[in-house]
Backbone as CSV, one residue per row, in Angstrom:
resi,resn,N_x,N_y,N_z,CA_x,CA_y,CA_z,C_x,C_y,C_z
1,UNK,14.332,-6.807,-7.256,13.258,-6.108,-6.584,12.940,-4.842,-7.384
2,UNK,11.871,-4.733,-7.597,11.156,-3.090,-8.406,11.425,-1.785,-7.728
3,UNK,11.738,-0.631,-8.151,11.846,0.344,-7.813,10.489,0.581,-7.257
4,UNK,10.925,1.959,-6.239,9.122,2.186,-5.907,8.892,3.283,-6.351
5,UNK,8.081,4.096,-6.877,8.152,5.092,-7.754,6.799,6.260,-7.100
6,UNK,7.188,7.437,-7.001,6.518,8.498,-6.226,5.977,9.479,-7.808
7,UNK,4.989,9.744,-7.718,4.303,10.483,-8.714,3.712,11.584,-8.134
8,UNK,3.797,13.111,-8.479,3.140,14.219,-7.921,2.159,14.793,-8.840
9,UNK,1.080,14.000,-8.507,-0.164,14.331,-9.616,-0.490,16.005,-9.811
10,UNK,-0.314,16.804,-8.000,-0.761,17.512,-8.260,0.208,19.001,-9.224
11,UNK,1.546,18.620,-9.022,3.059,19.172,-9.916,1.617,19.041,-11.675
12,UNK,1.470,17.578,-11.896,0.910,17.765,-13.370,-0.062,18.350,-13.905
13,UNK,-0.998,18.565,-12.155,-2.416,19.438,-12.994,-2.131,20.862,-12.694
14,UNK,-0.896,21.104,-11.967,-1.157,22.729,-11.856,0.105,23.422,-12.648
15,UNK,0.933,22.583,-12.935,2.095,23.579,-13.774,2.576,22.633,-14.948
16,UNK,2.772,23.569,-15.855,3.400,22.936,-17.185,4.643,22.080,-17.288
17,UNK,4.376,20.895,-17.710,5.925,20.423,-17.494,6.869,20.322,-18.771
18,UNK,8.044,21.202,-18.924,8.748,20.931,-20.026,9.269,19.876,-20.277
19,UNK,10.295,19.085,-18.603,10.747,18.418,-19.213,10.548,17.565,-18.220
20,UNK,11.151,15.783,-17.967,11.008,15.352,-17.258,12.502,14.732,-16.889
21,UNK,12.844,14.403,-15.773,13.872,13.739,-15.520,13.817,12.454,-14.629
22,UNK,13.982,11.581,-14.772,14.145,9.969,-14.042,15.572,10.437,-12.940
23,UNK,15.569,10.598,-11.778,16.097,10.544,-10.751,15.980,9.464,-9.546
24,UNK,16.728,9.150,-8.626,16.875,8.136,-7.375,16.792,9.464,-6.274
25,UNK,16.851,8.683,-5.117,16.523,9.801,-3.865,17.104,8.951,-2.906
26,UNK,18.237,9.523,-2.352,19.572,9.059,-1.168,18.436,9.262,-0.276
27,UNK,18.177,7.560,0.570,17.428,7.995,1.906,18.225,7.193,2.621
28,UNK,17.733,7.287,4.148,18.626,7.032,5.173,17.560,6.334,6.185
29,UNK,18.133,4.978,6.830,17.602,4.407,7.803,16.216,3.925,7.254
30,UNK,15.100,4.041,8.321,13.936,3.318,7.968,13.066,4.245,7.028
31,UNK,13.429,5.018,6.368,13.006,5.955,4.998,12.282,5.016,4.286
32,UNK,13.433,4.476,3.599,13.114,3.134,2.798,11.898,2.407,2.843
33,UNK,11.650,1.582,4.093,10.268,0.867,4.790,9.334,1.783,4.902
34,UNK,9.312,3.177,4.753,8.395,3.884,4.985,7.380,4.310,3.593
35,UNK,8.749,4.559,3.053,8.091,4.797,1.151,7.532,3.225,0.552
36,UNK,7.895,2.103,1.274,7.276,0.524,0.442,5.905,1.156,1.182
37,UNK,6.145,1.096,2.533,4.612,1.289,3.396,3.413,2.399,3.057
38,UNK,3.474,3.300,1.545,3.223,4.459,1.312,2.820,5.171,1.740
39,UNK,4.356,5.833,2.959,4.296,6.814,3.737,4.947,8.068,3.109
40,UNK,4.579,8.172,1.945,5.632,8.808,1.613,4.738,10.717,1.009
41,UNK,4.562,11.630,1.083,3.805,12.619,0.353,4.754,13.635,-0.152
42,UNK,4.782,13.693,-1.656,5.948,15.139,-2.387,4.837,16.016,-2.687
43,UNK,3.787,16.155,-2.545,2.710,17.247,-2.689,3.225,18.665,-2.992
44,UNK,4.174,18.676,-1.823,5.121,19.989,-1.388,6.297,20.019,-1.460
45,UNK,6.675,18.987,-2.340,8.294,19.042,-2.534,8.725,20.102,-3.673
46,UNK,10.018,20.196,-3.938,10.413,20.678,-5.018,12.031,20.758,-4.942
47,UNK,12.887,20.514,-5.788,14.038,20.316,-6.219,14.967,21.550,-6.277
48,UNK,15.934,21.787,-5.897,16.821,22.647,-6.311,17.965,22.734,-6.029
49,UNK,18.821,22.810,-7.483,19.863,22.381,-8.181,21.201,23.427,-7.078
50,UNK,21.907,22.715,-6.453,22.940,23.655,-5.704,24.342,22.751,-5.914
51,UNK,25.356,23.342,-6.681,26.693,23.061,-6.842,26.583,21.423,-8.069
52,UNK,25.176,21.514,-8.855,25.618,20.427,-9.845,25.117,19.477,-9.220
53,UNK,24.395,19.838,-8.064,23.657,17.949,-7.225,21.841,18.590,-7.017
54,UNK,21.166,17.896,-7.305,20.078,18.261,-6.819,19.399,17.686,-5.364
55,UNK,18.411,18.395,-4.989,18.756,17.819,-3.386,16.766,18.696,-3.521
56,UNK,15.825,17.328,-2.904,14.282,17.710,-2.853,14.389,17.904,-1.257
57,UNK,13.346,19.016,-1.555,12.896,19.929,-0.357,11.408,19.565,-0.034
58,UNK,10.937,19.566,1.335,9.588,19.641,2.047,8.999,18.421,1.361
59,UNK,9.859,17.416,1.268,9.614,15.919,0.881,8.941,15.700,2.561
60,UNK,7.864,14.778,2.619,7.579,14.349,3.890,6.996,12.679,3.706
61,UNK,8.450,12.255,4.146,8.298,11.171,4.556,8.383,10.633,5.818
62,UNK,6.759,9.655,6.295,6.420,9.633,7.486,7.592,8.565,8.162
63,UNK,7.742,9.019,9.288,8.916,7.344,10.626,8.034,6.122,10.228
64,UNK,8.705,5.461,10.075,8.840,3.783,10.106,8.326,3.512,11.337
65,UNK,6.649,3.009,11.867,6.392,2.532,12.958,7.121,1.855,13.855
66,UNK,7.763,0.387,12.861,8.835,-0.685,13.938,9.856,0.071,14.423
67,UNK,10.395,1.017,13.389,11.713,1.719,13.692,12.119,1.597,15.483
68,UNK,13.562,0.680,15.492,14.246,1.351,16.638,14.609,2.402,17.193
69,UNK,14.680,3.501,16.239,15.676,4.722,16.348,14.717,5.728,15.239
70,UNK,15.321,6.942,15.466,14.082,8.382,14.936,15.629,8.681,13.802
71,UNK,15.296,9.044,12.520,16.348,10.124,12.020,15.518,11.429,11.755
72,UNK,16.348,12.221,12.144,15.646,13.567,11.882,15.250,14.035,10.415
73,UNK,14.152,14.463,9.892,13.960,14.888,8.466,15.053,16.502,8.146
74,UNK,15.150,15.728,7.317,16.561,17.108,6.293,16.232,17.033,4.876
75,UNK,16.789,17.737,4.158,16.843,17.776,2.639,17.737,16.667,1.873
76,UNK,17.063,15.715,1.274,17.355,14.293,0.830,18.061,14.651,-0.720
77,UNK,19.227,14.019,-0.628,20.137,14.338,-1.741,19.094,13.417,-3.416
78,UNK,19.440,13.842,-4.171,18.766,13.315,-5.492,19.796,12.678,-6.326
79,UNK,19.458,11.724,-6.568,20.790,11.500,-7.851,20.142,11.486,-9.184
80,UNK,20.303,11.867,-9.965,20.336,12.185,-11.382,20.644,10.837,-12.193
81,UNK,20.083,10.267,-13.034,20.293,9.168,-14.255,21.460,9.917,-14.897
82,UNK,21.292,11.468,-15.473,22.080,11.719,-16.329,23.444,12.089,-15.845
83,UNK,24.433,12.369,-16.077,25.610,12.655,-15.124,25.998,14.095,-14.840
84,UNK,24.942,15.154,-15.666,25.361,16.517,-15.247,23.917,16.948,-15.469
85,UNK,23.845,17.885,-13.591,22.857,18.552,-14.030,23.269,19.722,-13.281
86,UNK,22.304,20.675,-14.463,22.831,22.263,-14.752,21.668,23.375,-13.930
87,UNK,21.853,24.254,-13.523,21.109,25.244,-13.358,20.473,25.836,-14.663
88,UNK,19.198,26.254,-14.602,18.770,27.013,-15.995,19.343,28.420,-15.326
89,UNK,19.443,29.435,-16.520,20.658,30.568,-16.550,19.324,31.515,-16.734
């Protein structure tokens, strides 16, 4: 099955990007069905690096209509391709 892949057009027209990084995003429950269903908006997200894990903020991803059950929105852990990531100093 294909990854589903989230692009923040507006991150590219308003700020410079040095670098880029290929990351996954730990979701929970009907998250998943929500991002195939493209419920998904990072407009307003943004990343930041705490203890060596990165973890995206003001990610808004909409509830899963069928959903049985509600999970509450929190700050969704990131995993990294590469195996260390650093704070810039």
């Amino acid at each position: 099955m294909p990854a589903e892949s989230i692009l923040n057009r507006k991150a590219l027209r308003d700020f410079h990007i040095l670098e880029r990084y290929e990351a996954g995003i730990e979701l929970k429950g009907s998250e998943v069905k929500s991002i195939r269903a493209g419920k998904a908006n990072i407009s307003d997200a943004f990343a930041r690096i705490e203890n060596s894990e990165a973890f995206l903020y003001n990610a808004d991803i909409q509830p899963y209509e069928k959903a049985s059950h509600e999970i509450p929105a929190s700050s969704a852990s990131v995993r990294a391709k590469s195996p260390t990531i650093s704070a810039p100093i």
